[in-house]
ROVEXTI-936889 format. One line per field, with one value per atom (N, C-alpha, C, O): x, y, z; residue in one letter; atom name. Coordinates in Angstrom, 2 decimals, m for minus. Example, Ala and Ser with C-alpha at 12.3 -4.5 7.8 and 13.67 -1.06 7.14 Angstrom:
X	13.19 | 12.30 | 13.20 | 14.24 | 12.85 | 13.67 | 12.90 | 13.41
Y	m5.69 | m4.50 | m3.30 | m3.32 | m2.25 | m1.06 | 0.03 | 1.14
Z	7.80 | 7.80 | 7.80 | 8.46 | 7.08 | 7.14 | 7.87 | 8.04
r	A | A | A | A | S | S | S | S
a	N | CA | C | O | N | CA | C | O
This chain:
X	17.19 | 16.09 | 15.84 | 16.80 | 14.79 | 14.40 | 14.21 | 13.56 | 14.99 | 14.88 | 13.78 | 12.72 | 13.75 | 12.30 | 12.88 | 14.08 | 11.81 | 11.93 | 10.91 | 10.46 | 10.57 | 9.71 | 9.55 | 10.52 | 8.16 | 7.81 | 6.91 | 6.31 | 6.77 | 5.33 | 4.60 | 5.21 | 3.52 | 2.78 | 1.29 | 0.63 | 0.57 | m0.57 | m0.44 | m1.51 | 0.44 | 0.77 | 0.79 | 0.25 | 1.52 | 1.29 | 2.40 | 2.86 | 2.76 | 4.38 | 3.77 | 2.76 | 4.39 | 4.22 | 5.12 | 5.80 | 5.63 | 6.73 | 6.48 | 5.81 | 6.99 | 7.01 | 8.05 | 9.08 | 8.16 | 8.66 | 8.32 | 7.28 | 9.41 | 8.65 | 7.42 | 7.29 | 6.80 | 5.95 | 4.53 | 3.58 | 4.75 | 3.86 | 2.51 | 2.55 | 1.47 | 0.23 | m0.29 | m0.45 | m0.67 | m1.36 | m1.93 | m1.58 | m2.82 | m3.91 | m3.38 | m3.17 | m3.14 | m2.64 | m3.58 | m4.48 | m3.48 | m4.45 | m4.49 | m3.51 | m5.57 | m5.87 | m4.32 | m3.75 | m3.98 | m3.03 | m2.92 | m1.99 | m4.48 | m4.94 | m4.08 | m3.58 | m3.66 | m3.01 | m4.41 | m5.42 | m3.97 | m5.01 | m4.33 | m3.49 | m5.20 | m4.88 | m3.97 | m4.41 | m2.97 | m1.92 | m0.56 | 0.40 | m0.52 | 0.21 | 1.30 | 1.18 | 2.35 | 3.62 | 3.66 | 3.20 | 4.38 | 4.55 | 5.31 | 5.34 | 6.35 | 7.54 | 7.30 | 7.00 | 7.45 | 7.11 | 8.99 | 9.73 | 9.26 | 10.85 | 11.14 | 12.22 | 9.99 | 9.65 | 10.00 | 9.40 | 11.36 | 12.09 | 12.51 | 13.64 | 11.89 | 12.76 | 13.94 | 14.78 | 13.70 | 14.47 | 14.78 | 14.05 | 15.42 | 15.86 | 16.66 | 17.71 | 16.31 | 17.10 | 17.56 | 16.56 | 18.60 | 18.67 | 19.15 | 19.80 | 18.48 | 18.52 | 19.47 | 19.28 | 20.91 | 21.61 | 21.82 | 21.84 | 21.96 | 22.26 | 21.00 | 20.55 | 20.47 | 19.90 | 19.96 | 21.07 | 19.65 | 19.68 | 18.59 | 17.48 | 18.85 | 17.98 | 18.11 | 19.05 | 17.28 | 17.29 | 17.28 | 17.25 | 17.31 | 17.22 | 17.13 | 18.03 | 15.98 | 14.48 | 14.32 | 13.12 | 14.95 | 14.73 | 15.89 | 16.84 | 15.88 | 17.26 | 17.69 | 16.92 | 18.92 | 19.12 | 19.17 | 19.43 | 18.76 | 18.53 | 17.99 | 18.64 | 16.92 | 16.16 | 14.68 | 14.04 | 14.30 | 13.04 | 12.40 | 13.12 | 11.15 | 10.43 | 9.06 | 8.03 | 9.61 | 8.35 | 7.64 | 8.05 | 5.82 | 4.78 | 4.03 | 4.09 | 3.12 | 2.21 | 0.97 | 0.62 | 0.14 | m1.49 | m2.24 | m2.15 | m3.21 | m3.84 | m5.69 | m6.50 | m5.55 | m7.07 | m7.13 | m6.09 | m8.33 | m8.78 | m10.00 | m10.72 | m10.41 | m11.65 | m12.52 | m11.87 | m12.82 | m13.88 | m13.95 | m14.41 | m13.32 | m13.12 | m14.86 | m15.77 | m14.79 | m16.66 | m17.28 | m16.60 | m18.17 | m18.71 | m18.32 | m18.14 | m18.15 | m18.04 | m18.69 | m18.35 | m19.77 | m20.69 | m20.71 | m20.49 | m20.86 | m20.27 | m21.41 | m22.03 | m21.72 | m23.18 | m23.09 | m21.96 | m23.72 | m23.31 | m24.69 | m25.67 | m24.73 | m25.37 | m25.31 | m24.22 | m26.31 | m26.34 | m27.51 | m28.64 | m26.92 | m28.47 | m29.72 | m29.48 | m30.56 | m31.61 | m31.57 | m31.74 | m31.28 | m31.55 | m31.83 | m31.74 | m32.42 | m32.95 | m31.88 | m32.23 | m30.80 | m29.38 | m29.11 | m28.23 | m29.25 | m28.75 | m28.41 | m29.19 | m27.08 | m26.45 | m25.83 | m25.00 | m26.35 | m25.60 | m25.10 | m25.72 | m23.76 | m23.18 | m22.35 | m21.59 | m22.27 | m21.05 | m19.95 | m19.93 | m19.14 | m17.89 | m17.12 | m16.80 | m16.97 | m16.10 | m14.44 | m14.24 | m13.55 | m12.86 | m11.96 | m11.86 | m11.48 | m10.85 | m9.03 | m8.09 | m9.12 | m7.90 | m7.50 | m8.29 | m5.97 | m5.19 | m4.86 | m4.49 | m4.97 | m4.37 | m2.99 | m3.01 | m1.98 | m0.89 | 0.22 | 0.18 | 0.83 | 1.82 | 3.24 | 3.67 | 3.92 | 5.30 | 6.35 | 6.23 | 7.08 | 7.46 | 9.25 | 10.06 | 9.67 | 11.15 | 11.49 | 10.66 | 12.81 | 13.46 | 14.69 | 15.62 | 14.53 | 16.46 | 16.74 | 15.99 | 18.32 | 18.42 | 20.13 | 20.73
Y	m4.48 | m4.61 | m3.27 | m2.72 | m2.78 | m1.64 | m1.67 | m2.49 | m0.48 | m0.24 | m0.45 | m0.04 | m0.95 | m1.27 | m1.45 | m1.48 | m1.56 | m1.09 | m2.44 | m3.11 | m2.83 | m3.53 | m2.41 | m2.05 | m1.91 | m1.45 | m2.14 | m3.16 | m1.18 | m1.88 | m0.77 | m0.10 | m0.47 | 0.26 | m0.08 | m0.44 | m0.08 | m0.61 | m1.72 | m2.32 | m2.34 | m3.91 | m4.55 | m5.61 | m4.44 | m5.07 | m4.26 | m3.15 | m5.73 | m5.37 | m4.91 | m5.34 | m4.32 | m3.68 | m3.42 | m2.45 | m4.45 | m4.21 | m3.01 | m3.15 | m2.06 | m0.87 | m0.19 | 0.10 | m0.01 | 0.78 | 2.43 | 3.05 | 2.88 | 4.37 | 4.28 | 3.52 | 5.07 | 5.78 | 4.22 | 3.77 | 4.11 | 2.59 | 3.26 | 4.28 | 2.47 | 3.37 | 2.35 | 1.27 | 2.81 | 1.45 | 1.91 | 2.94 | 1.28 | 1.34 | 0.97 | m0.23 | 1.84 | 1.70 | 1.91 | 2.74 | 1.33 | 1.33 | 3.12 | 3.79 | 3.62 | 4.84 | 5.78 | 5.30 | 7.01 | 7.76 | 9.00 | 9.46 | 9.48 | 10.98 | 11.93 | 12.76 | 12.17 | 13.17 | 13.38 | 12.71 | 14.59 | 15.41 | 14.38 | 13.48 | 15.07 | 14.69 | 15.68 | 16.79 | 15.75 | 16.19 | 16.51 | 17.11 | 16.24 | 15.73 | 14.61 | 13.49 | 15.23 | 14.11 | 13.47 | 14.02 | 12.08 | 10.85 | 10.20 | 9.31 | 10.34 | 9.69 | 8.00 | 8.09 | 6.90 | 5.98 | 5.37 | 5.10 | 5.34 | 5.26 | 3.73 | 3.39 | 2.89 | 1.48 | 0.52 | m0.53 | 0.59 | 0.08 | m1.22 | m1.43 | m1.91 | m3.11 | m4.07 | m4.93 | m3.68 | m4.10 | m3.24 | m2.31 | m2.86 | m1.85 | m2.45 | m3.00 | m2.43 | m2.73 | m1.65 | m1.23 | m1.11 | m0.74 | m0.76 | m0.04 | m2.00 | m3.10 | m3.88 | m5.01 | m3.47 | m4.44 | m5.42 | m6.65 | m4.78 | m5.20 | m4.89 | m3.76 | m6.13 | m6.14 | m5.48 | m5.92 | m4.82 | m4.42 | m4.77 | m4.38 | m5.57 | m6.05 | m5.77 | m6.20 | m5.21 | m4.40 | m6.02 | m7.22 | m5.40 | m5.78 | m5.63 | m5.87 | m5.20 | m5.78 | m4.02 | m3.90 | m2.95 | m1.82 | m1.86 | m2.50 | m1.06 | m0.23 | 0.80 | 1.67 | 0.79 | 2.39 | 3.00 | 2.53 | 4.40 | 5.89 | 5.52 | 5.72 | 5.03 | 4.49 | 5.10 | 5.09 | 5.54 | 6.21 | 5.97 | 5.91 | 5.86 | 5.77 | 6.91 | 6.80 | 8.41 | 9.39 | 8.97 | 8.55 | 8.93 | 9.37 | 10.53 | 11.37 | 10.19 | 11.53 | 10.99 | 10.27 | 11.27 | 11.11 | 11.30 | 12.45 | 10.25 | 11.04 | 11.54 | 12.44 | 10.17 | 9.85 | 9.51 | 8.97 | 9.62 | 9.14 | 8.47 | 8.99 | 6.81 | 6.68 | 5.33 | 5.36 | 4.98 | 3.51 | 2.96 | 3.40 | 1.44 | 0.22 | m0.07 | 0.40 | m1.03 | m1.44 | m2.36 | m2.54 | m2.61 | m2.97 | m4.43 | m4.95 | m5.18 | m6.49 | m6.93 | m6.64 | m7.71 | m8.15 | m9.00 | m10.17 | m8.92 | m9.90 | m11.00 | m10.51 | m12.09 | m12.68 | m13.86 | m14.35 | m14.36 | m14.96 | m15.64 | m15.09 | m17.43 | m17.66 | m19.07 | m19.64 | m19.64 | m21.05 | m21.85 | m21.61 | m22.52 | m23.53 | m24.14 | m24.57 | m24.07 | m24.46 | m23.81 | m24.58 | m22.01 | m21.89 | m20.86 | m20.40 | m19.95 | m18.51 | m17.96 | m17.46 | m17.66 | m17.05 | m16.15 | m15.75 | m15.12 | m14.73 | m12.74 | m11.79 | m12.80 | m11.63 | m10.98 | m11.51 | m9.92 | m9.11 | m7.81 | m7.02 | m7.70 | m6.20 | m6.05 | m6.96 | m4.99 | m4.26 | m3.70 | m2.92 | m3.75 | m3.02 | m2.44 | m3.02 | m0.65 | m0.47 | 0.04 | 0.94 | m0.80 | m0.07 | 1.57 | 1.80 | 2.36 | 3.42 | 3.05 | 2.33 | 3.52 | 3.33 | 4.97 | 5.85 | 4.94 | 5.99 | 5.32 | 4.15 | 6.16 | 5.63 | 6.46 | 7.63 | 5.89 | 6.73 | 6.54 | 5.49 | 7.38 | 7.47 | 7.53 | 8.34 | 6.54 | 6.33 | 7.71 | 7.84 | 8.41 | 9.47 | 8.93 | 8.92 | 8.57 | 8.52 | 7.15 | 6.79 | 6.52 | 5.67 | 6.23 | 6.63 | 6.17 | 6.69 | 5.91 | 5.65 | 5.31 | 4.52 | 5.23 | 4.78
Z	m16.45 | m15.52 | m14.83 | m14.29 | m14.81 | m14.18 | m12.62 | m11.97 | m12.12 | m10.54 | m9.79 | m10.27 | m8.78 | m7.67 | m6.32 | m6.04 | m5.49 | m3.96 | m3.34 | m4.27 | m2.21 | m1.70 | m0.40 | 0.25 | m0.14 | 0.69 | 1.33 | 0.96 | 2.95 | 3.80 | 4.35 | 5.18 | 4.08 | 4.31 | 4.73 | 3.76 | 5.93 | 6.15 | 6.64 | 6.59 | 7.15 | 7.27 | 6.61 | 6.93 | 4.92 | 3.66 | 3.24 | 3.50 | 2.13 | 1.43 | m0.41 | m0.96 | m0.75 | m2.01 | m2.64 | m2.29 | m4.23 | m5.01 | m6.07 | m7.09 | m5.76 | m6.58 | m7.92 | m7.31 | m8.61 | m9.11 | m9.67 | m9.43 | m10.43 | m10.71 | m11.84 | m12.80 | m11.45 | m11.95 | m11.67 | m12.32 | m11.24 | m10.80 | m9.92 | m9.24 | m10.13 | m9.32 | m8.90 | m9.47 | m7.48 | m6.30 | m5.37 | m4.80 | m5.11 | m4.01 | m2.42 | m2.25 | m1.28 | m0.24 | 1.21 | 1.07 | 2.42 | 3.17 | 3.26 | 2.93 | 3.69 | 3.79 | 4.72 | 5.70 | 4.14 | 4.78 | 5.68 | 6.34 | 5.43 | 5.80 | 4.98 | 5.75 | 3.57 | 3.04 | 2.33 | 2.11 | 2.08 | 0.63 | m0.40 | m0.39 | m1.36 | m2.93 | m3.51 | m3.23 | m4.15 | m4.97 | m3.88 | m4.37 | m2.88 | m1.64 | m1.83 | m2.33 | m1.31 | m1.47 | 0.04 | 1.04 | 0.00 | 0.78 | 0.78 | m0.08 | 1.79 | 1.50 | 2.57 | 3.76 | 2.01 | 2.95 | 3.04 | 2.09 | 4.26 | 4.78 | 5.37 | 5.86 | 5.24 | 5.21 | 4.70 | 4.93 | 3.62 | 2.53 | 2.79 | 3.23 | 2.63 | 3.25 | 1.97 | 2.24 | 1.08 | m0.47 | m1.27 | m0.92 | m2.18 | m3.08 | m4.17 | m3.83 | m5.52 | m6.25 | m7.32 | m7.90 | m7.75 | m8.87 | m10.33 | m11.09 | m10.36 | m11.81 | m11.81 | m12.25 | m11.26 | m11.42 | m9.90 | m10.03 | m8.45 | m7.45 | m6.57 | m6.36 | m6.07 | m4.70 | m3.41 | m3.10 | m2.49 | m0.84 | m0.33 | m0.68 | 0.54 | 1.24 | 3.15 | 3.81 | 3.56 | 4.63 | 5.87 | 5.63 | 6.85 | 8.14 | 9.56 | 10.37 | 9.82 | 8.67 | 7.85 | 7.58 | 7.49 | 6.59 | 6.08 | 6.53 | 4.95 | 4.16 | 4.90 | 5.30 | 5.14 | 6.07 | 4.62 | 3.52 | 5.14 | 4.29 | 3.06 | 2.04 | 3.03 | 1.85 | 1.95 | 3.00 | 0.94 | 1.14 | m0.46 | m1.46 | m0.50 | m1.69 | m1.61 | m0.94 | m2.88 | m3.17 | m3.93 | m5.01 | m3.42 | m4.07 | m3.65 | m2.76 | m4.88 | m5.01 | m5.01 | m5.95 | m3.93 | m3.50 | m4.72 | m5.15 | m5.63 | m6.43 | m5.81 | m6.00 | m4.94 | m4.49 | m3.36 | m2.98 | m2.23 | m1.61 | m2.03 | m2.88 | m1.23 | m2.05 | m1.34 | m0.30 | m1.28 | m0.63 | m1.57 | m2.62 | m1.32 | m2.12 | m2.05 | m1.36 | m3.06 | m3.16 | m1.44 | m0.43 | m1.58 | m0.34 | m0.36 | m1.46 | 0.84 | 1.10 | 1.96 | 3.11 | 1.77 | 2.34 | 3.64 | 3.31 | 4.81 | 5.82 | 6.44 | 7.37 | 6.18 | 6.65 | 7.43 | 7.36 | 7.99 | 9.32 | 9.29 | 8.78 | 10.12 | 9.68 | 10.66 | 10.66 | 11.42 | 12.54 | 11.63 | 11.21 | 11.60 | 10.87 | 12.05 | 13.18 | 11.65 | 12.45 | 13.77 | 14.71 | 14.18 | 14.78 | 15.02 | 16.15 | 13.57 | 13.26 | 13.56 | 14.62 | 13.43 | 13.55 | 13.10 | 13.87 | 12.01 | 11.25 | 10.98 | 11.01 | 10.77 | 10.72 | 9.29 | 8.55 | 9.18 | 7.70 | 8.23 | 8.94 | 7.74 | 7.30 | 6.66 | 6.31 | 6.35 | 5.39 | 5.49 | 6.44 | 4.99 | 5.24 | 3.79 | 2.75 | 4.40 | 2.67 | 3.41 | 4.22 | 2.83 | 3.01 | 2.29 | 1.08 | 3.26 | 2.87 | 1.81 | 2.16 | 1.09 | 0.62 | m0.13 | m0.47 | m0.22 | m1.30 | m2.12 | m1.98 | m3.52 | m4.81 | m4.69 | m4.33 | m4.96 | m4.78 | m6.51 | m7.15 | m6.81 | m7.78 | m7.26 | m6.44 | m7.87 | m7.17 | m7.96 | m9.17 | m7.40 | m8.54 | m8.12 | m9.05 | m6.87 | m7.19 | m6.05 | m5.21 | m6.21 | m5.25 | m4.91 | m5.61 | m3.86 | m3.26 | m2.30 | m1.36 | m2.58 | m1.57 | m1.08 | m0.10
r	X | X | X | X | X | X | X | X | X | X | X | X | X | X | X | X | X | X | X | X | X | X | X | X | X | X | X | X | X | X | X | X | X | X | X | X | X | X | X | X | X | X | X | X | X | X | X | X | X | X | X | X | X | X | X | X | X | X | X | X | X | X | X | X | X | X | X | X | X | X | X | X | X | X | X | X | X | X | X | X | X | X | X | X | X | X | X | X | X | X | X | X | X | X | X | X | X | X | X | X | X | X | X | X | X | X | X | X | X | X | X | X | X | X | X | X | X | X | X | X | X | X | X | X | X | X | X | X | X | X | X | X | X | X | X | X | X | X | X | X | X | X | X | X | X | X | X | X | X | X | X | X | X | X | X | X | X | X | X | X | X | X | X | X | X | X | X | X | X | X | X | X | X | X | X | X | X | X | X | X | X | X | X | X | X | X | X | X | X | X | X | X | X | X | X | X | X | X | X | X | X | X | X | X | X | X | X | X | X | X | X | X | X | X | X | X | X | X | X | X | X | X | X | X | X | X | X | X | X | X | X | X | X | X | X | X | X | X | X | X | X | X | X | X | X | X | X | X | X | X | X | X | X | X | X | X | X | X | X | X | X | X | X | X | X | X | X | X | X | X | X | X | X | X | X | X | X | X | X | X | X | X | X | X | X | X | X | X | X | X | X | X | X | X | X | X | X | X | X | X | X | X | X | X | X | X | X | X | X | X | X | X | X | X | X | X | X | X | X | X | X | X | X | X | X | X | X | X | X | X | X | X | X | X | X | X | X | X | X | X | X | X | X | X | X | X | X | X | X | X | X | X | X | X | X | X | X | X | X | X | X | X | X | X | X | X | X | X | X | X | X | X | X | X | X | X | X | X | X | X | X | X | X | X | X | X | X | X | X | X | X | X | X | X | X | X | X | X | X | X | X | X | X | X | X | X | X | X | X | X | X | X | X | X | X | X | X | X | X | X
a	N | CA | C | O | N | CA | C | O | N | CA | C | O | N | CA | C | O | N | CA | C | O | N | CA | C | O | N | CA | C | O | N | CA | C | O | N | CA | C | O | N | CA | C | O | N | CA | C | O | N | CA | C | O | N | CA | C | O | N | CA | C | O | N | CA | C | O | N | CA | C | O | N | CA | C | O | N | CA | C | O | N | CA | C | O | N | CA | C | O | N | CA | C | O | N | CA | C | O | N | CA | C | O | N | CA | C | O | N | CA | C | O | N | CA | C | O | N | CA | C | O | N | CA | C | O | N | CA | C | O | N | CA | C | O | N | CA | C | O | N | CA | C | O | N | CA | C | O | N | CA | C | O | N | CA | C | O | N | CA | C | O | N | CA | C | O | N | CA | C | O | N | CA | C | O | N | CA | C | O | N | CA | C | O | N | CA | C | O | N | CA | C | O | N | CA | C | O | N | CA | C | O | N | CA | C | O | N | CA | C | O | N | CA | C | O | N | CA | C | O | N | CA | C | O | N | CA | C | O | N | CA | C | O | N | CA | C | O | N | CA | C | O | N | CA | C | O | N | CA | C | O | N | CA | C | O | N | CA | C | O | N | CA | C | O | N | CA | C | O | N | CA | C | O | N | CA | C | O | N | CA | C | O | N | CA | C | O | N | CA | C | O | N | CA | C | O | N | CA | C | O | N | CA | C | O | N | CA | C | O | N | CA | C | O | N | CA | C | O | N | CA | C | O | N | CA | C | O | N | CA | C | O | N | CA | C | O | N | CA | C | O | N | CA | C | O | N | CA | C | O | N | CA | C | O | N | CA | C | O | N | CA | C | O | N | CA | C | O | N | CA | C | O | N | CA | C | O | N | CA | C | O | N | CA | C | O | N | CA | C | O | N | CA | C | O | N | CA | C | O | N | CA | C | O | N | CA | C | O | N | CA | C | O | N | CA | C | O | N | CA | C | O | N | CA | C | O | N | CA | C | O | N | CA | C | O | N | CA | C | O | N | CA | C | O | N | CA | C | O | N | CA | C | O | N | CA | C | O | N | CA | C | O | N | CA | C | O | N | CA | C | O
């Protein structure tokens, strides 16, 4: 079984392994920019479990920024019956695409 980590980043948990690529709430890094997220709350390496509480001590998971970018639009509409009510907007959110390059626990 291949090594993995459970991280939280953005207020959201994310099962990762290496070389794994995922979309994360926005970070403010450039693109080709490393990121260490120290948020570990699980770690496995294939054979044995760590499971933090509530983190892994000295556990850290590197990526590498590929993108910054705006998820597609989501439409928000609002709406009272019978009483001319009605509201539209949009929202895009910001996200990083990120590349997982190492786990250390």
């Amino acid at each position: 079984m291949e090594a993995y980590a459970v991280i939280e980043t953005g207020g959201k948990q994310y099962r990762v392994e290496k070389d794994t690529v995922l979309s994360v709430e926005l970070l403010g890094t450039e693109a080709g920019e490393t990121v260490e997220f120290d948020q570990v709350l699980a770690v496995s390496d294939g054979s044995e479990l760590t499971v933090g509480a509530p983190v892994v001590a000295n556990a850290k998971v590197t990526a590498k920024v590929i993108e910054n970018y705006r998820d597609d639009k989501v439409v928000v509409f609002k709406k009272k019956r019978r009483k001319g009510y009605r509201k539209k907007a949009g929202h895009r959110q910001g996200l990083t695409k990120v590349k997982v390059e190492s786990i250390s626990a």
